[in-house]
PLY file of the C-alpha trace (Angstrom):
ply
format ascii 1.0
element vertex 447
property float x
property float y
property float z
element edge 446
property int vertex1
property int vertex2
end_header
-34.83 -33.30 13.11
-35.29 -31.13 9.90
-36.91 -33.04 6.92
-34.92 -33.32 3.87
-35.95 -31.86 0.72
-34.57 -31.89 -2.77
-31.64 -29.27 -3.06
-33.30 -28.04 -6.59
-35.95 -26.24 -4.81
-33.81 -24.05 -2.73
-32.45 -20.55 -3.53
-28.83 -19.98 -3.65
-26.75 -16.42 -3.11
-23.88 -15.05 -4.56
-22.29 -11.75 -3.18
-20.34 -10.59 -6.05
-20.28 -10.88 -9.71
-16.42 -10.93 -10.52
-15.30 -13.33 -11.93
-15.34 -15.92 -9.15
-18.77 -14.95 -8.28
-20.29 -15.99 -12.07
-18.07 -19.01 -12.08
-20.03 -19.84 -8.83
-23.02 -19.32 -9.98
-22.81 -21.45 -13.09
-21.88 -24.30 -10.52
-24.93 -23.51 -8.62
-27.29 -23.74 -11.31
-26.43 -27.52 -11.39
-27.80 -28.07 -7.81
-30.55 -25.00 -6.83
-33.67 -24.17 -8.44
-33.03 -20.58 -7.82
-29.96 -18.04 -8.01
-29.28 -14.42 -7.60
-25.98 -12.75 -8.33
-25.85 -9.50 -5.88
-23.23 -6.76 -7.74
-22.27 -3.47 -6.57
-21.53 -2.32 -9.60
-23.76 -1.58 -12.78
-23.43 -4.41 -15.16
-22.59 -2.79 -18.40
-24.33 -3.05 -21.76
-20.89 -3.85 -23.97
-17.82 -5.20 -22.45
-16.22 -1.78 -20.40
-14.26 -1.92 -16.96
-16.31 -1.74 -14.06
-15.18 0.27 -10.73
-15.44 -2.24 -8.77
-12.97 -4.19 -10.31
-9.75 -2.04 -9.74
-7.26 -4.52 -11.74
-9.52 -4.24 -15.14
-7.44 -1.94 -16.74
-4.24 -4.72 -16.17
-2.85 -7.59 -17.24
-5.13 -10.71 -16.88
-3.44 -14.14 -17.88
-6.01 -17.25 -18.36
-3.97 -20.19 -17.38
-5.10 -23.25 -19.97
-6.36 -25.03 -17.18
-8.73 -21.73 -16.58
-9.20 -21.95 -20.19
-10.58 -25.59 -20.13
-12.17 -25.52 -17.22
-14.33 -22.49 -18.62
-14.81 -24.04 -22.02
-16.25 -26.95 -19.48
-19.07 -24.69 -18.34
-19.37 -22.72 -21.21
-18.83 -24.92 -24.54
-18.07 -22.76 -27.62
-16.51 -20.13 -25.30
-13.02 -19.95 -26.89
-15.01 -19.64 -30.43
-16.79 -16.60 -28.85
-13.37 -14.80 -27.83
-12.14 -15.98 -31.43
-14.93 -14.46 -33.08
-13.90 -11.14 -30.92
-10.67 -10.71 -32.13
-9.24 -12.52 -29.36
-5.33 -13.64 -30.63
-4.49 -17.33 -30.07
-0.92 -17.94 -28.03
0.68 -21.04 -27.52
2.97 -20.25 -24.69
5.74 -22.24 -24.84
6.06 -21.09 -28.69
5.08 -17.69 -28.98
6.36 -16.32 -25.25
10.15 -14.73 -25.67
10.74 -15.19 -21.98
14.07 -13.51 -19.69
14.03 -15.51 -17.24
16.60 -15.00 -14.22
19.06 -17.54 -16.30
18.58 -16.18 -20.13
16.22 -16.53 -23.19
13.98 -18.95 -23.18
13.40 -21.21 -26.42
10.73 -21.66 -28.63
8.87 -24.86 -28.38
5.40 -26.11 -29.32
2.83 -27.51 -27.05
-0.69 -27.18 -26.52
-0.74 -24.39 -24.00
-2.81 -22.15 -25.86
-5.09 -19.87 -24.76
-6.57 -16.17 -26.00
-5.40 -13.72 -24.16
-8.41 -10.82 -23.99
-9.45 -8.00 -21.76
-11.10 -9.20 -18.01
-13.73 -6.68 -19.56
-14.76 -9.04 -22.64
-14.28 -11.93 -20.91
-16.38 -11.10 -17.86
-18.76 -9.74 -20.56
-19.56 -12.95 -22.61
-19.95 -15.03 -18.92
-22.63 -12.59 -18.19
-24.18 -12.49 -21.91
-24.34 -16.64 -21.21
-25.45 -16.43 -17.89
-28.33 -14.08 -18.56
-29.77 -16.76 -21.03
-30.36 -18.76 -17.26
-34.02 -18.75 -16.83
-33.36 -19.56 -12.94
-30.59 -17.00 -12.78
-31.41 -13.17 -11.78
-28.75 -10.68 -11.10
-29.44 -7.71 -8.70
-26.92 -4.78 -10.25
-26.25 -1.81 -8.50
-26.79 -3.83 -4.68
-24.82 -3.59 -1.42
-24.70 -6.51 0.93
-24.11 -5.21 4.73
-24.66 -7.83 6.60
-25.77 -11.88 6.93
-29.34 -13.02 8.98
-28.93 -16.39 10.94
-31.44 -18.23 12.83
-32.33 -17.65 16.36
-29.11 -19.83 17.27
-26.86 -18.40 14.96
-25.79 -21.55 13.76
-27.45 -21.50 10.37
-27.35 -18.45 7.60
-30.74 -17.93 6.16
-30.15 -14.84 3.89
-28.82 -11.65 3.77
-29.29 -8.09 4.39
-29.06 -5.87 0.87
-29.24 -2.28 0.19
-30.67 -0.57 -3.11
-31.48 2.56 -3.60
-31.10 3.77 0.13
-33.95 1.02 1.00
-32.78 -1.94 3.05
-34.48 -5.20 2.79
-33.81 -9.18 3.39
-33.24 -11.13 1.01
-33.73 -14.68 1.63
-31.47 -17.99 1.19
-30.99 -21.52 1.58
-26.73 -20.70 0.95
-24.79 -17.84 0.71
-21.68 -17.75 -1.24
-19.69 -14.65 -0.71
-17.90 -13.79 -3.40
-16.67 -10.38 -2.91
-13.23 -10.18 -3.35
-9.81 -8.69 -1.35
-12.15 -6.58 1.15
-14.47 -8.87 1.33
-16.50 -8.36 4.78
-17.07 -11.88 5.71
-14.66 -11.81 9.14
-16.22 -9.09 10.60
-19.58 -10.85 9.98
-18.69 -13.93 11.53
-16.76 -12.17 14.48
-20.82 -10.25 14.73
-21.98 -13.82 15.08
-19.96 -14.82 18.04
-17.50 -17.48 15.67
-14.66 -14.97 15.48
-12.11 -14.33 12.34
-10.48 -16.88 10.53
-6.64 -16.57 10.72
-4.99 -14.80 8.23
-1.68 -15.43 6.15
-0.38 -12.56 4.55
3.09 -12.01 2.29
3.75 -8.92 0.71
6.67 -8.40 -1.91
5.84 -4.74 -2.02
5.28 -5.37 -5.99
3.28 -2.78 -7.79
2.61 -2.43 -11.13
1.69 0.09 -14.13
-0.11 -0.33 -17.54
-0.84 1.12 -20.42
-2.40 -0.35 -23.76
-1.23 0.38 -27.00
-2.15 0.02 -30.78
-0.08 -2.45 -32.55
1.68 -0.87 -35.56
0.90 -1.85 -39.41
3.07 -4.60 -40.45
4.55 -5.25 -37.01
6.62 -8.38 -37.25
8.21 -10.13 -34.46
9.35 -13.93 -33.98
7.26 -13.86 -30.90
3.95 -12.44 -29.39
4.52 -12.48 -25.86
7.12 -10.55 -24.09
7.85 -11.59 -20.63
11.14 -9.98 -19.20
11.24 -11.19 -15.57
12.91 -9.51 -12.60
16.04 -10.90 -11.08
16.42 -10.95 -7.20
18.11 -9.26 -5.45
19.45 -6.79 -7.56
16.77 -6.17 -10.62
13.18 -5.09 -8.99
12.36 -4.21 -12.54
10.58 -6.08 -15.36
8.00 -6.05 -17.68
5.04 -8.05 -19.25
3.24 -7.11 -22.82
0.95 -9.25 -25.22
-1.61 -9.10 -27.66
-5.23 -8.64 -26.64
-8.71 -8.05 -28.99
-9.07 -5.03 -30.90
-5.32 -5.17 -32.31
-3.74 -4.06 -28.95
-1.33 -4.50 -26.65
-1.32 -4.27 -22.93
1.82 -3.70 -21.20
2.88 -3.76 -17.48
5.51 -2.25 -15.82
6.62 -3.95 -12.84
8.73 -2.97 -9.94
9.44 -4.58 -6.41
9.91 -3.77 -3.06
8.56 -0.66 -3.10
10.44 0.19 -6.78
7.22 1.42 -7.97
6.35 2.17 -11.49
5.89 5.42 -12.50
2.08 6.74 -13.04
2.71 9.81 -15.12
3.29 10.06 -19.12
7.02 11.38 -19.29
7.90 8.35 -16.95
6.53 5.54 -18.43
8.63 5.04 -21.23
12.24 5.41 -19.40
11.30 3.13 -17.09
10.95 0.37 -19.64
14.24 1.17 -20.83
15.31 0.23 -17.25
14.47 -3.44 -17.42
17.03 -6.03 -18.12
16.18 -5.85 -21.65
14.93 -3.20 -24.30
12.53 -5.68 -26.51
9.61 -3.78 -24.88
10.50 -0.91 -25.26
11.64 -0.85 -28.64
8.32 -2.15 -29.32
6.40 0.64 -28.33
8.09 3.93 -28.17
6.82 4.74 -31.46
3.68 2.88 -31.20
0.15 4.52 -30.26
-0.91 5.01 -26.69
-4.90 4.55 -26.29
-5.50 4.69 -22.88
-3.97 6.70 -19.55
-1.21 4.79 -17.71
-3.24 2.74 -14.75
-1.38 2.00 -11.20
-2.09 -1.03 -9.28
-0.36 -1.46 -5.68
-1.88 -4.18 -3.82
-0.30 -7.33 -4.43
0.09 -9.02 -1.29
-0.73 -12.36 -0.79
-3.66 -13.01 1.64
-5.04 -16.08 2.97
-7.99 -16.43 4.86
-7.70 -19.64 6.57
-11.51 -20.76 7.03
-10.75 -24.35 7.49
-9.05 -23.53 10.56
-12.19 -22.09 12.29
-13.57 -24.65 14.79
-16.91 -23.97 13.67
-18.42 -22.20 11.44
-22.57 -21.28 10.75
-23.72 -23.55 8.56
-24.94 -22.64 4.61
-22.50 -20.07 4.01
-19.07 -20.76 1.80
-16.56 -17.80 0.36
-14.82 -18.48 -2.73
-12.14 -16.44 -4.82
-10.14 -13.24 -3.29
-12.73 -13.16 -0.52
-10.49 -16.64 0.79
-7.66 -16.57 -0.97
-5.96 -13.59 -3.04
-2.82 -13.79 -4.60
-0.48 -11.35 -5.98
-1.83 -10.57 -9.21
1.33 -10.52 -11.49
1.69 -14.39 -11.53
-1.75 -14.55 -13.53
-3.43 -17.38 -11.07
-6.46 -15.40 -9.78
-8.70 -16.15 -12.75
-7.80 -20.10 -12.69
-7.67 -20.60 -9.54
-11.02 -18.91 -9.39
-12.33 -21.47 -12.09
-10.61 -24.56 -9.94
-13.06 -23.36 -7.26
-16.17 -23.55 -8.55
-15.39 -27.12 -9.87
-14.24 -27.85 -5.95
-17.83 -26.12 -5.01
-19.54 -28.15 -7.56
-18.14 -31.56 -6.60
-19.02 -30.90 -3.00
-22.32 -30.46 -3.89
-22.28 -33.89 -5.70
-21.81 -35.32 -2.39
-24.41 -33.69 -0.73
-26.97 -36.08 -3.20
-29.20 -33.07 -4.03
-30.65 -33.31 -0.36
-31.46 -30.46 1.94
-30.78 -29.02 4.41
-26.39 -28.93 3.51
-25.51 -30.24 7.14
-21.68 -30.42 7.63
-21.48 -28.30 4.30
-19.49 -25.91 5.11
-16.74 -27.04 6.94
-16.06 -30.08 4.08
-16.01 -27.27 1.07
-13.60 -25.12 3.07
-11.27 -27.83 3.70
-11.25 -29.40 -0.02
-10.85 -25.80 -1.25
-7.85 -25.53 1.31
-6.36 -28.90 -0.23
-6.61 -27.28 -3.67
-5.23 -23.86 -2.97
-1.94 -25.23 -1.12
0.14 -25.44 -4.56
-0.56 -21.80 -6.55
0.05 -20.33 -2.70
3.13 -22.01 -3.03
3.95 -21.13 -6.47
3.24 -17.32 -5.87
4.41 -17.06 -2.45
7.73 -18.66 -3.10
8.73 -15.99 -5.87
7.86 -13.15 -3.68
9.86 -14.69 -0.53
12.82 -14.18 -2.68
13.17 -10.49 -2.14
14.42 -9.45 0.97
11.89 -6.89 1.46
8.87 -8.87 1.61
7.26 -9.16 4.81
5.98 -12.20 6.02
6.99 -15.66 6.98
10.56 -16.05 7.04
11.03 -18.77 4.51
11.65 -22.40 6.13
14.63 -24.28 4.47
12.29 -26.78 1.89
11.23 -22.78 0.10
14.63 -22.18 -0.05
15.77 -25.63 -1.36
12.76 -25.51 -3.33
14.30 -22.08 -5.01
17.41 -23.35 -5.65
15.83 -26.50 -7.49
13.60 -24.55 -9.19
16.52 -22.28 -10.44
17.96 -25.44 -12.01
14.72 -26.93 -13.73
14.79 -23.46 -15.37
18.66 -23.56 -16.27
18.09 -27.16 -17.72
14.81 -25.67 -19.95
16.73 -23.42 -21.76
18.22 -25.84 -24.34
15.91 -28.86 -23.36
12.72 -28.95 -24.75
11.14 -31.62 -22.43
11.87 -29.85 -19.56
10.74 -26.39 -20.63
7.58 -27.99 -21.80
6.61 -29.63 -18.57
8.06 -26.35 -16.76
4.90 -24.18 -18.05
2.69 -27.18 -17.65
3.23 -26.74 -14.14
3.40 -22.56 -14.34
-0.68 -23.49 -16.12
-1.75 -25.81 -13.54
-1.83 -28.24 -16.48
0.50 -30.75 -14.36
0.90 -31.02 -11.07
4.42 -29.74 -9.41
5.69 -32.96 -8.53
5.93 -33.33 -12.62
9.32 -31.17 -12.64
10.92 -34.02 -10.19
10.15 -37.10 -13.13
13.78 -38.61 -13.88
14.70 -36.70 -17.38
14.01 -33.64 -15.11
15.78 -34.13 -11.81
19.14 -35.52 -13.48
20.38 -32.97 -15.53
18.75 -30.19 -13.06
21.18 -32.02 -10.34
23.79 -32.19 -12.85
23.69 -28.40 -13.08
25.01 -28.22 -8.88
0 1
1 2
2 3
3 4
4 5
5 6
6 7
7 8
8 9
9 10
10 11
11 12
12 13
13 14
14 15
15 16
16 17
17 18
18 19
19 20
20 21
21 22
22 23
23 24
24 25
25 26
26 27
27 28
28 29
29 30
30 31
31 32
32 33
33 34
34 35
35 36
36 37
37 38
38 39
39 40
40 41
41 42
42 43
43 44
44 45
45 46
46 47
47 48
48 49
49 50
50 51
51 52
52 53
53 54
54 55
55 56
56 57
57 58
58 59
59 60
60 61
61 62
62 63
63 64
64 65
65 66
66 67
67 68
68 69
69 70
70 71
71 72
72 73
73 74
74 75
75 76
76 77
77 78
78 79
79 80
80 81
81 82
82 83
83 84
84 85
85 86
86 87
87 88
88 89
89 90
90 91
91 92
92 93
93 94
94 95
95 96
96 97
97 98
98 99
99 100
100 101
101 102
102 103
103 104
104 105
105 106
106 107
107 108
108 109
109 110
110 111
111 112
112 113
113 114
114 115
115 116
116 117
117 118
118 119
119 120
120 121
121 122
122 123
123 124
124 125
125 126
126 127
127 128
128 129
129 130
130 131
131 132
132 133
133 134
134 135
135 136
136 137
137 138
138 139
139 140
140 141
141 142
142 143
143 144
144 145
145 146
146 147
147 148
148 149
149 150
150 151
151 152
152 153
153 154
154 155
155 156
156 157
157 158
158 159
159 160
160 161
161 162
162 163
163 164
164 165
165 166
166 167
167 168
168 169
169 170
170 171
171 172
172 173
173 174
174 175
175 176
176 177
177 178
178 179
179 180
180 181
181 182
182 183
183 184
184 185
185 186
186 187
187 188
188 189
189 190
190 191
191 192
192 193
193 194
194 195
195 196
196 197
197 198
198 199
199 200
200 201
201 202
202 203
203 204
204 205
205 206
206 207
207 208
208 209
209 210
210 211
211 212
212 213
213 214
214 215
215 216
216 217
217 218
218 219
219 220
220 221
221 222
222 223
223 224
224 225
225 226
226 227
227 228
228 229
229 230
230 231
231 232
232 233
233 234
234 235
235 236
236 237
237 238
238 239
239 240
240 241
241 242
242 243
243 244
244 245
245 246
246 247
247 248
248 249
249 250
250 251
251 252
252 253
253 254
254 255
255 256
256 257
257 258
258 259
259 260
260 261
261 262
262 263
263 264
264 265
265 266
266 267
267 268
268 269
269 270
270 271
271 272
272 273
273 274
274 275
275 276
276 277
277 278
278 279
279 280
280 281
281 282
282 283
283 284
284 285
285 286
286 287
287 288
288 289
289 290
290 291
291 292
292 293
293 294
294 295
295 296
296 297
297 298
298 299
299 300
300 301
301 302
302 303
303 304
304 305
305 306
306 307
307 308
308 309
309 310
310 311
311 312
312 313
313 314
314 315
315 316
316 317
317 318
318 319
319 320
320 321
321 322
322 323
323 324
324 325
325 326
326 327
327 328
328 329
329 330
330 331
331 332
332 333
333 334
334 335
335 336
336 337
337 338
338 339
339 340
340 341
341 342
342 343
343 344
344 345
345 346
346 347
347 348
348 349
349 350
350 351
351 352
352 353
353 354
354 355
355 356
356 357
357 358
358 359
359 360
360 361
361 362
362 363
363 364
364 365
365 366
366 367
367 368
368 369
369 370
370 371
371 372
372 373
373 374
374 375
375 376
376 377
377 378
378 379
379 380
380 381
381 382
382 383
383 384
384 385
385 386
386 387
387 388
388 389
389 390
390 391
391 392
392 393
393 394
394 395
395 396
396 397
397 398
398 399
399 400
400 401
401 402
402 403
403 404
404 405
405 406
406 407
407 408
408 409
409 410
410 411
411 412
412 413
413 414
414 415
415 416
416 417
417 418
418 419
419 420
420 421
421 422
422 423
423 424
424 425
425 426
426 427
427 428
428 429
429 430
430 431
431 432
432 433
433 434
434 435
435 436
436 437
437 438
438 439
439 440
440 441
441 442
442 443
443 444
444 445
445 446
């Protein structure tokens, strides 16, 4: 039997610094001693895209819940994106939404949030997490490949590459953070425990933005523009709202293989193509100030770790490298933030002791249990279109559409209901919220 020691002595790995990978690592520097953030990327000096993050130049929604959770591990956050020019929205006041049943109405709440850049938001993480006396990050460093003990039941580090020299680097857990190609199940399938099973559903949906400068004096009852596509017969639609520096960012959207256009002369007649012109009209006078940047892979893919029989012990995968969604519904970055919290509480029950026997499997399963309802909320939308390829959709996603469909046909003119609709849409409130009495009557009533 291994002796226990205190968990704040050991040394704990992250393979990736999105932005799953620096949540993580905040987490982890509540329970280990050490931590080291391994990035492939340079990190850069002022807040700039970074090539290994393909989706930087797009749209990137922070649900409130993200937004709380990460003023939770980083108080005065929100003040920091304030103090960068970052707009405040509430979204159930300052959205103009089409959805597939009209316009929605303006209502207050406190769903507010400041919509930014990934680039300045990753940025000020880092700038807090580099304070971390117990916190190095390795730019510029390529993982290829775990080390286990003799037995291969236990991960004790990884392999890393820098600068054409390849060393080990040692651990007490790994936490692979890497993202959509993450390399994880061809690891384990090296180690004899063979690939989780995978989930995937593709809509086909691929998107297109460009960011703009707003014009002097521009005036408009709203901030947000969200003008939704309408299956099965409108592919099209189109997303645009404020970020830091006085901009815009808008996305073009088109599904089942309705692509948006990636050259200048298209851009702007396929907004005019959308069920409505708001967009457009917004900005075909205003300044481009960037190139027009094309984003096509959207599919929805789970990586169902919990269903392994076994799995080595000490190693745990978090973000896109277990679960990514399709990026247009705006959950990656909360959901991200929802696990590290899950991480975090499972190492409350661990009691600061060492070594994490049993770890691994209990994390995967709790972060299962928490990922069940935004694969449902992103999945259902894209099961919609007829194109998408997956899992034909069982009859409670269909009733669940047509349901749905009515909540948001009773929101137009209700207030209540619209209200606790994008409490739901911003993980605020659970989805069983949208079947309270006020809600299911006059949704039924609508049949």
């Amino acid at each position: 039997m291994v002796a226990s020691t205190s968990l704040s002595e050991q040394h704990a790995v992250v393979i990736g610094g999105s932005m799953a990978g620096l949540l993580a690592a905040r987490v982890l520097l509540n329970h280990f001693g050490r931590v080291t953030v391994l990035e492939r990327d340079r990190i850069p000096d002022q807040p700039s895209p970074r090539s290994g993050v393909p989706q930087a130049h797009h749209v990137h929604i922070l649900l409130t819940q993200g937004q709380r959770i990460l003023e939770q591990l980083f108080p005065g956050l929100e003040a920091e994106l304030a103090a960068a020019g970052a707009p405040q929205v509430n979204w159930t006041k300052d959205l103009s939404w089409l959805s597939m049943w009209g316009w929605s109405q303006a209502v207050p709440s406190d769903l507010c949030t400041r919509p930014c850049s990934r680039a300045l938001l990753e940025w000020l993480i880092y700038q807090r997490l580099a304070q971390e006396a117990n916190l190095t990050f390795l730019p510029s460093t390529r993982v290829t490949g775990l080390v286990a003990n003799a037995q291969k039941t236990v991960i004790t580090g990884v392999q890393i590459r820098t600068n054409q020299s390849t060393e080990t680097l040692s651990a007490d857990l790994v936490v692979d953070a890497s993202g959509r190609n993450s390399a994880l199940p061809k690891w384990l399938n090296q180690l004899g425990y063979g690939s989780p099973p995978q989930t995937e559903i593709n809509s086909f949906l691929g998107y297109s933005s460009r960011w703009y400068q707003i014009p002097d004096h521009w005036q408009a009852p709203w901030k947000v523009m969200l003008i939704q596509t309408k299956p099965p017969d409108h592919p099209r639609g189109v997303v645009m709202y404020p970020v830091e520096g006085n901009r815009w960012i808008v996305t073009l959207v088109g599904v089942g293989h309705d692509y948006p256009p990636t050259h200048e002369t298209d851009f702007l007649p396929f907004a005019q193509t959308v069920r409505s012109h708001e967009v457009y009209d917004a900005i075909h006078q205003a300044q481009p100030l960037s190139d027009i940047y094309s984003y096509r892979r959207t599919e929805n893919c789970w990586q169902h770790y919990e269903a392994l029989p076994r799995l080595p012990e000490h190693l745990v995968a978090v973000g896109d490298a277990v679960c990514a969604f399709n990026p247009i519904y705006g959950q990656g970055m909360t959901v991200a933030a929802l696990g590290a919290l899950t991480l975090d509480q499972c190492l409350d029950q661990t009691a600061g002791k060492f070594p994490l026997q049993g770890f691994t499997p209990i994390f995967h399963q709790q972060l299962a249990q928490m990922l069940v309802v935004p694969w449902l909320m992103a999945t259902s939308e894209d099961l919609r279109w007829p194109s998408t390829v997956g899992p034909t959709p069982n009859w409670q996603t269909r009733l669940m559409h047509q349901y749905l469909d009515r909540v948001v046909q009773a929101s137009l003119d209700r207030s209540y209901i619209y209200r606790t609709f994008w409490e739901v849409i911003h993980m605020v409130k659970p989805p069983k919220a949208l079947f309270h009495p006020q809600i299911l009557l006059p949704a039924l009533r609508l049949g």
